[in-house]
C-alpha positions as CSV (number, residue, x, y, z in Angstrom):
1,X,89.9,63.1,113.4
2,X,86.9,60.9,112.1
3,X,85.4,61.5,109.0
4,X,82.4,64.6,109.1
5,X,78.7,63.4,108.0
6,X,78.3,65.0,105.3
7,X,81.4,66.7,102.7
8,X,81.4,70.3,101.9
9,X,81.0,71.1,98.1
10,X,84.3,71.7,96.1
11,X,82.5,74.1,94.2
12,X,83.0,77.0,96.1
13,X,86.7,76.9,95.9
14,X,86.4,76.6,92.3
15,X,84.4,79.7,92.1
16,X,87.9,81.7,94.0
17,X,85.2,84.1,95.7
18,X,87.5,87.5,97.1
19,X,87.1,87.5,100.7
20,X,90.4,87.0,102.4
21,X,93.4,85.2,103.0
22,X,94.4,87.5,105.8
23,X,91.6,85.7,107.7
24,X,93.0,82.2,106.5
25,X,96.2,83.0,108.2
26,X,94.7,84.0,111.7
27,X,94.9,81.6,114.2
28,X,92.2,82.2,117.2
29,X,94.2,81.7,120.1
30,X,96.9,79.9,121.9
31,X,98.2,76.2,120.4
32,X,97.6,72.7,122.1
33,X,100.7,71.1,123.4
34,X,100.6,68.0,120.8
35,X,99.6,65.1,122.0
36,X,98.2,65.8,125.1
37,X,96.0,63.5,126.6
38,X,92.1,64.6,126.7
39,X,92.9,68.4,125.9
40,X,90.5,70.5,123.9
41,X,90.8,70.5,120.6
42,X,93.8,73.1,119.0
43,X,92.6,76.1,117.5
44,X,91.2,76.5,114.2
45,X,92.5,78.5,112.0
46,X,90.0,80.8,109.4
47,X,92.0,79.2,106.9
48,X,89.6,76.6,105.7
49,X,86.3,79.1,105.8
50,X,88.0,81.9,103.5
51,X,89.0,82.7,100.1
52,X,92.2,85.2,99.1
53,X,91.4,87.9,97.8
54,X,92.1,88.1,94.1
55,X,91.2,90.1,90.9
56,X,88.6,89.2,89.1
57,X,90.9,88.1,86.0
58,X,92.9,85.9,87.8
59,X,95.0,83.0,86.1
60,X,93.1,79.5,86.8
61,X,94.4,76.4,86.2
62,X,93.6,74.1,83.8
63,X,92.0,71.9,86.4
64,X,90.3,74.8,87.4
65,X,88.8,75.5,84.3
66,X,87.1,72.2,83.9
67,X,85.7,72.0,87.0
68,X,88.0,69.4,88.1
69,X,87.1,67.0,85.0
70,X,90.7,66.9,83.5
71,X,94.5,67.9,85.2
72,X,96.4,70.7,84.3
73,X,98.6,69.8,81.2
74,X,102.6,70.6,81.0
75,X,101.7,72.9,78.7
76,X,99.2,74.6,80.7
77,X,101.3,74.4,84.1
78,X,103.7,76.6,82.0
79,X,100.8,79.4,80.5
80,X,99.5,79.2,83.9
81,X,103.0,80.0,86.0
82,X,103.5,82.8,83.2
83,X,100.9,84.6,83.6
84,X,101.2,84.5,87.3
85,X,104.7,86.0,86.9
86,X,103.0,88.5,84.7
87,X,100.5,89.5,87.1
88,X,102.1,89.8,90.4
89,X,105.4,91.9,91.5
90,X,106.6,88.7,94.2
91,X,107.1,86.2,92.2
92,X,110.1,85.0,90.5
93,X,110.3,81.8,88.4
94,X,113.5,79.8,87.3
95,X,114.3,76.7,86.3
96,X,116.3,74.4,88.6
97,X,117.4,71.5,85.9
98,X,116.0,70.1,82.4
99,X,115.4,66.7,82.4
100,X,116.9,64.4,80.1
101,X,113.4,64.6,78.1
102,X,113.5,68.6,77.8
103,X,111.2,68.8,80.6
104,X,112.4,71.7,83.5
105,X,111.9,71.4,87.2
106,X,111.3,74.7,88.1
107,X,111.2,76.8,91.5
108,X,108.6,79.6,92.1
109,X,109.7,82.6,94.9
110,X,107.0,84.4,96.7
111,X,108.2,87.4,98.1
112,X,108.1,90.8,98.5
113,X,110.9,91.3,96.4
114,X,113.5,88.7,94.8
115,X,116.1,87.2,96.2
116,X,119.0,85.6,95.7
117,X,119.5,81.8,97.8
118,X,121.8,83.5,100.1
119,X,119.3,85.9,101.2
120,X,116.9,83.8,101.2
121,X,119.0,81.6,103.9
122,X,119.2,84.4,106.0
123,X,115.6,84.7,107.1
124,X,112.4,82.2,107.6
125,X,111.2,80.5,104.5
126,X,109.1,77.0,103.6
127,X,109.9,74.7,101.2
128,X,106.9,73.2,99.4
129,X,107.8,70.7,96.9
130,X,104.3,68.8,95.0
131,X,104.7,66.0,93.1
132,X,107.5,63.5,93.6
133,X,105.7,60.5,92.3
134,X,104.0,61.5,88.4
135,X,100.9,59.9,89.1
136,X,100.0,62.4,92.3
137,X,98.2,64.8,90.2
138,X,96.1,66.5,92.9
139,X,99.5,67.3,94.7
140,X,100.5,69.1,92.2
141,X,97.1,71.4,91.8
142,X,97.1,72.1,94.9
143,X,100.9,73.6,94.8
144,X,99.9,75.3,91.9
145,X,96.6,76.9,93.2
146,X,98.6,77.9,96.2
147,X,101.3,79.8,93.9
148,X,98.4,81.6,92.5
149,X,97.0,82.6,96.1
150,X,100.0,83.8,97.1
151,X,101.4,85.9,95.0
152,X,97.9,87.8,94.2
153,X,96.2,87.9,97.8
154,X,96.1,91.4,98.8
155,X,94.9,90.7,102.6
156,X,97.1,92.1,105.6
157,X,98.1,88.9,106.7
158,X,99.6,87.6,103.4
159,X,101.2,90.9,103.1
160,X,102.6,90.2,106.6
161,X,103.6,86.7,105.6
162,X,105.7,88.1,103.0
163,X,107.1,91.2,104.6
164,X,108.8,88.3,107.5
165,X,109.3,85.2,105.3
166,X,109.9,83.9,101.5
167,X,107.5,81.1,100.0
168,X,109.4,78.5,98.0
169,X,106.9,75.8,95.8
170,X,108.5,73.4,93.0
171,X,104.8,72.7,91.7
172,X,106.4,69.5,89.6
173,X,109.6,67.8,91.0
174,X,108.9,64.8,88.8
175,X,107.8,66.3,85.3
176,X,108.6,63.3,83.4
177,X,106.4,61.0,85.7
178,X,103.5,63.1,85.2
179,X,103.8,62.9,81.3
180,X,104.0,59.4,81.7
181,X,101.5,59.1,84.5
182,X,103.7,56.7,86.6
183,X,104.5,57.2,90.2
184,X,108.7,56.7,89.0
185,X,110.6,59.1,87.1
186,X,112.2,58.1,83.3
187,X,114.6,55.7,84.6
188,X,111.8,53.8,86.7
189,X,113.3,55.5,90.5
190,X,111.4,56.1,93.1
191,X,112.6,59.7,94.0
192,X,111.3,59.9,96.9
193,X,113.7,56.8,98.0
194,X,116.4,58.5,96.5
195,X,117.1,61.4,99.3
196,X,120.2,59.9,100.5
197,X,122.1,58.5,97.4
198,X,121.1,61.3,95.4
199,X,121.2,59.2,92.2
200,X,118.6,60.7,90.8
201,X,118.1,64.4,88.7
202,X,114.9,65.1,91.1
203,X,116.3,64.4,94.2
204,X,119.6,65.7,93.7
205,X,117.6,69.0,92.4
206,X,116.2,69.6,95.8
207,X,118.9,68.6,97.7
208,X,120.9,71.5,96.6
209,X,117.8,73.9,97.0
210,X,117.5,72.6,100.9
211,X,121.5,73.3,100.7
212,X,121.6,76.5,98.9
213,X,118.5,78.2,100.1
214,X,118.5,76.6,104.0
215,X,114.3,76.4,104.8
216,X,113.1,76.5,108.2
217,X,110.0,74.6,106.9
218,X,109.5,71.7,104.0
219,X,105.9,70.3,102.9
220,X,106.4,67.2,100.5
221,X,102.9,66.7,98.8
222,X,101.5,63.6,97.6
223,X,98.7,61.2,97.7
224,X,97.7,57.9,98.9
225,X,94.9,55.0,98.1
226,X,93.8,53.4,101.0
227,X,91.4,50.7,101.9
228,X,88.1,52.3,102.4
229,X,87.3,50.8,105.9
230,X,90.5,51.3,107.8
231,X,92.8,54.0,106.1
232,X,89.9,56.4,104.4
233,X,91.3,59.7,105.7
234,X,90.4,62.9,103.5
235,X,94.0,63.8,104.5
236,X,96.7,62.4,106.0
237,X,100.2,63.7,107.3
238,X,103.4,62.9,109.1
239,X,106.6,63.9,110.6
240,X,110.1,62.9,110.2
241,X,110.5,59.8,112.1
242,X,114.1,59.2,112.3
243,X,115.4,58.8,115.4
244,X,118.5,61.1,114.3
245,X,116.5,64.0,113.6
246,X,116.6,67.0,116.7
247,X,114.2,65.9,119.1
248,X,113.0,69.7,119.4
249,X,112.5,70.2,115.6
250,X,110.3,67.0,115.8
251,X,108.5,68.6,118.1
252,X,107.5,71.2,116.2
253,X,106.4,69.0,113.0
254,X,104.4,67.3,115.2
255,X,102.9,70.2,116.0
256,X,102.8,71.9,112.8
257,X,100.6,68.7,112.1
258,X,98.3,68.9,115.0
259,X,97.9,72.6,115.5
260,X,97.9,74.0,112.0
261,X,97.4,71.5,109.4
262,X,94.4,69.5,110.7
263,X,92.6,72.3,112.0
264,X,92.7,73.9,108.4
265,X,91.4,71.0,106.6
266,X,89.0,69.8,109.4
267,X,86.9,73.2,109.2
268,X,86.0,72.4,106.0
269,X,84.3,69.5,107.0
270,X,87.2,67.1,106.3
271,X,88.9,64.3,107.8
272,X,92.7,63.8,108.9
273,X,94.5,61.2,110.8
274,X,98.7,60.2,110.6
275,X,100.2,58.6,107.8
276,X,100.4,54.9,107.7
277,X,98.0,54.1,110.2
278,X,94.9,51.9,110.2
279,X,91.9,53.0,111.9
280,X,89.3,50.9,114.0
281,X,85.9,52.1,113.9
282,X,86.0,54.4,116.9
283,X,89.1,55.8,115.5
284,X,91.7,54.3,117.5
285,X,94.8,52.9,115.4
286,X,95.0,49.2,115.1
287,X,97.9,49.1,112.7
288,X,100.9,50.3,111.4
289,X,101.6,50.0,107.5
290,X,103.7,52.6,106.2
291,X,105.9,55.4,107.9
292,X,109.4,54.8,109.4
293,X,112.6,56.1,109.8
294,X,113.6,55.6,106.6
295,X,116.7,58.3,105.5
296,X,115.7,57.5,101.8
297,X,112.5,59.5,102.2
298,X,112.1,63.6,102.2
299,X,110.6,64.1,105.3
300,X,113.1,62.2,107.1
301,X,115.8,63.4,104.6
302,X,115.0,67.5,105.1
303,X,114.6,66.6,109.2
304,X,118.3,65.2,109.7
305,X,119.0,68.5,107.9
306,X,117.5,70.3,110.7
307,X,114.3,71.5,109.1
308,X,110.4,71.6,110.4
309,X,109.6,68.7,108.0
310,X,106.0,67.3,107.0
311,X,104.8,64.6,104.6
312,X,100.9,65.2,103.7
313,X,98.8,63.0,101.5
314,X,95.4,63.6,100.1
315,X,93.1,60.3,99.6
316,X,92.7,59.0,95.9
317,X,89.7,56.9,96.5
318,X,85.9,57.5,96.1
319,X,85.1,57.3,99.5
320,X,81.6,58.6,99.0
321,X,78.3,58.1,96.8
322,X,78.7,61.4,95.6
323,X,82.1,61.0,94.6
324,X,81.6,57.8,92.8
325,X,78.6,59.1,91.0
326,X,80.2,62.4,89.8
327,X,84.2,61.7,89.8
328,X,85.0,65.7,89.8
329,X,83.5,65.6,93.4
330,X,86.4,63.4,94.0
331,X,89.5,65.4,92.2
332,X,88.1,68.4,93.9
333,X,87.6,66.7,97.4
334,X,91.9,66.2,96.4
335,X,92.8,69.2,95.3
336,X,91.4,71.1,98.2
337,X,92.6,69.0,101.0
338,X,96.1,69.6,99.9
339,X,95.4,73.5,99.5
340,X,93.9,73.8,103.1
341,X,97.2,71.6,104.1
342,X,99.2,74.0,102.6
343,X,97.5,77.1,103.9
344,X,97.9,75.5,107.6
345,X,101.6,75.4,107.2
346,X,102.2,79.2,105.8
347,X,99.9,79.9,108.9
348,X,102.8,78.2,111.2
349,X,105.3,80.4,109.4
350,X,103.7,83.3,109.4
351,X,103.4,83.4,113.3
352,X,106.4,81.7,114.3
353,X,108.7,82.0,111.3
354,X,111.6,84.0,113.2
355,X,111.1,81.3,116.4
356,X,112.1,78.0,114.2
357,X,114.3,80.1,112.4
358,X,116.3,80.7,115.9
359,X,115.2,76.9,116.9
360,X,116.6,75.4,113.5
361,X,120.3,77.4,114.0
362,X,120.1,75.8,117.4
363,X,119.7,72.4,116.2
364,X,122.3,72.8,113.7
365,X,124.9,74.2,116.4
366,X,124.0,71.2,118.9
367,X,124.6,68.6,116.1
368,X,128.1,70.3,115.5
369,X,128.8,70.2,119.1
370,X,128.0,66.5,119.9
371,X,129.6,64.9,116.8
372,X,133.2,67.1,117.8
373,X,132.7,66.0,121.3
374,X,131.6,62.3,120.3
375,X,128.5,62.4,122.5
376,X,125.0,61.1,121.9
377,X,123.9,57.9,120.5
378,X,123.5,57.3,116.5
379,X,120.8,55.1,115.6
380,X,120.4,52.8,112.6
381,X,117.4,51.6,112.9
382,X,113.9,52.2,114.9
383,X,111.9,55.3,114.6
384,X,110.3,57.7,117.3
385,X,107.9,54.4,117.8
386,X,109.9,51.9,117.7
387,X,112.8,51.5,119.6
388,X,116.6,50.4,117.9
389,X,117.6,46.9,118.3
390,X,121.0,47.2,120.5
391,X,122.5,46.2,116.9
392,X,121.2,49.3,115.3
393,X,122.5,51.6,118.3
394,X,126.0,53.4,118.5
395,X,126.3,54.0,121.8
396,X,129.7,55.6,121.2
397,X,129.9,57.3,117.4
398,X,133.5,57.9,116.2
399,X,134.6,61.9,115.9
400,X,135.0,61.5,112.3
401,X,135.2,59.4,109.3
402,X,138.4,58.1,107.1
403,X,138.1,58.1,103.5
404,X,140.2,56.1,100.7
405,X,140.9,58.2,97.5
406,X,138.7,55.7,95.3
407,X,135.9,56.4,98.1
408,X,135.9,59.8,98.0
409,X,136.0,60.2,93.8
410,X,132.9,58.3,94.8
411,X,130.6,60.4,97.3
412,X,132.2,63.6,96.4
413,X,129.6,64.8,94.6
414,X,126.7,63.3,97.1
415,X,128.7,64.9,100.3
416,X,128.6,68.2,98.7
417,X,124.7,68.2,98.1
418,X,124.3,67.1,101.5
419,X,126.5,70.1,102.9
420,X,129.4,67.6,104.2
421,X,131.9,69.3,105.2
422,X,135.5,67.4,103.8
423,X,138.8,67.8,105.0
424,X,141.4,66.5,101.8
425,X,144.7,65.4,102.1
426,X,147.6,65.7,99.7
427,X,147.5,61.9,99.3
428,X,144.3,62.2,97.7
429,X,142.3,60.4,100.8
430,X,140.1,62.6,103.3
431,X,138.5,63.1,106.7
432,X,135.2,63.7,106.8
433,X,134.6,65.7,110.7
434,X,131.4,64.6,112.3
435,X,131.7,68.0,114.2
436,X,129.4,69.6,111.8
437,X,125.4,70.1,111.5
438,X,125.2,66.9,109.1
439,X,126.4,64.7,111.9
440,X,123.2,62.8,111.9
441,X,123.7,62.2,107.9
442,X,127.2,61.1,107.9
443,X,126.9,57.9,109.2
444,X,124.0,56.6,107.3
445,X,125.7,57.3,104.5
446,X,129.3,55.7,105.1
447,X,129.2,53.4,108.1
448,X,128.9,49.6,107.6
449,X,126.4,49.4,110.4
450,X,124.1,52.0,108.1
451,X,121.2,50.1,106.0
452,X,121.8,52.7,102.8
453,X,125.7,53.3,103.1
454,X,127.4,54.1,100.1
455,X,130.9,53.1,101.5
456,X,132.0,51.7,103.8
457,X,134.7,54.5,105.4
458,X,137.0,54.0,108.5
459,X,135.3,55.1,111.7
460,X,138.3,57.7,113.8
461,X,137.4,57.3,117.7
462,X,137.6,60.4,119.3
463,X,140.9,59.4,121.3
């Protein structure tokens, strides 16, 4: 994972040559157990090398039609999604919410026909959501040159992808943010701290849509500046850390990182490493400066919910002479980073869509199964590198959760987003089961012990 001599040019995506997304999504051979010591290098995928193959006329971005020089407007985001629509028989476009400004969050299906989020729920789909913070721009290009590929790519293998799976992409989660140009939405929140309380329009937005629509997979796009000697990665990604997320389901983010994501973006010539880590100069990490278990954040929001979750990052700075002489080398250098990304994970869903499908279901009957029996340990602290401290460990979690009447006209709202199941009683109070797939959630967000809890609710032992 260090960084290649020399940078391919950006050009050549621009130019959206037709030869082939079905050999983007073909992997060469067998995965690489992830993180195995001194083994070869995983596969790489033709992802990186190809182009999808699209009519001649098809709808560019406005970043696209400058050459990288200026970001695609609101206003062209919207011509640009319309006439995608308007093009292509899979894709269906609707808007989630309308800001308080007038501005609409708005969710793109890629299928081969529509469906509604039921049907979607019942077989494998990602959820890629670009974005978050306003002043991400090339997060948001990428998602929208993705859309584009997509729904318009007439290889075999996209065909394929589509025939087994649905593609779900909110190009702008934070369209406010971007008007402004500030990382926050309107009210000055962080929405991508926000994926617990739920305060927040944004984050409440795709709470429901990881609710109502139940991906196996979810790609949260954004970008990161680094300093240039220690955390210069073209591209950087990372799991959910939590240490309540299914150990198995980690698993498999780690490898969606290691076996399709930075093989897609390194055969172009660019560089990956883990989010949050400084590197030495051979490469090896010296330090850790960002990326925890935080239950605030999406990626370890979306994995307590039992999804193959993945934060990836494309690097804001001008690492390169060419880049600070020409700044379009730069925005480019972004915008393709985060499309290779992206191709890397349809790649994973693609050939193992119906196996995390079966996997996630697992996870979510296992969770059920320890919080009714009480077994397993909670943890409110650490992260899968850093151990608890005995104070953040439940060694023995209760079986459920009491709620007061004034508690509950509190969280309702937030327990329902989440999927909490809630047991009310004619006094107005309620039981909230921990025997359900959101017993990793339920704690965090009303025990005392919890760093984020919302209330503080009466723990029921299991006798």
């Amino acid at each position: 994972m260090q960084r290649r001599p020399s940078a391919p040019s950006s050009a050549r995506r621009r130019s959206l040559v037709a030869v082939g997304l079905g050999a983007v999504l073909a992997l060469t051979g067998a995965p690489v157990a992830a993180g195995a010591a001194d083994a070869p290098e995983a596969p790489v995928t033709a992802l990186a090398a190809a182009e999808p193959v699209l009519p001649a006329d098809a709808p560019r971005t406005g970043f696209e039609t400058s050459g990288g020089a200026a970001w695609t407007t609101l206003e062209e985001e919207q011509s640009f999604l319309a006439a995608v629509d308007a093009a292509s028989d899979r894709v269906g476009i609707s808007t989630l919410a309308t800001t308080a400004a007038g501005r609409p969050i708005q969710l793109v299906q890629i299928g081969t026909r529509q469906l509604s989020a039921r049907e979607v729920a019942q077989r494998p789909s990602i959820l890629v959501t670009c974005l978050q913070h306003g002043n991400e721009p090339a997060a948001r290009e990428g998602c929208l040159e993705v859309v584009r590929d997509v729904a318009l790519d007439t290889s075999p293998a996209t065909q394929q992808l589509l025939r087994r799976s649905t593609v779900l992409v909110v190009p702008t989660v934070n369209p406010d943010g971007r008007a402004a140009n500030t990382r926050a939405n309107a009210d000055g929140v962080d929405v991508n701290r926000d994926h617990l309380a739920l305060e927040t329009l944004e984050a409440q937005t795709i709470a429901a849509l990881v609710r109502d629509y139940d991906p196996e997979m979810v790609v949260d796009v954004h970008e990161y500046g680094g300093r240039a000697d220690v955390y210069d990665r073209d591209l950087i990604r990372l799991w959910p850390r939590n240490l309540n997320v299914d150990e198995g389901l980690r698993a498999r983010a780690v490898e969606l990182a290691d076996d399709f994501i930075d093989p897609a973006v390194e055969a172009e010539g660019w560089s990956t490493g883990v989010y949050g880590i400084w590197n030495g100069p051979g490469g090896e990490p010296i330090a850790q400066v960002a990326g925890d278990g935080d239950e605030r954040i999406m990626r370890n929001a979306v994995g307590l919910k039992h999804t193959v979750g993945q934060l990836t990052e494309s690097q804001t700075r001008a690492l390169t002479a060419e880049e600070q002489a020409d700044p379009t080398v730069n925005t480019n250098r972004r915008v393709d980073t985060n499309v290779l990304a992206l191709r890397g994970s349809l790649d994973m869903l693609r050939t193992q869509g119906a196996e995390l499908r079966r996997e996630t279901a697992a996870a979510e009957r296992e969770a059920a199964r320890l919080g009714a029996a009480g077994e397993g340990y909670i943890r409110f602290g650490g992260a899968d590198n850093v151990l608890p401290t005995s104070s953040e460990l439940l060694l023995d979690p209760p079986c459920a959760y009491d709620l007061t009447g004034e508690q509950l006209d509190a969280v309702s709202s937030t327990l329902s987003l989440h999927d909490i199941r809630v047991v009310e009683r004619a006094d107005g109070t309620a039981r909230v089961p921990m025997g359900q797939p959101a017993r990793g959630v339920i704690p965090l967000l009303m025990d005392e012990r919890a760093a984020y809890d919302l209330v503080q609710a009466t723990p029921v032992d299991c006798a």
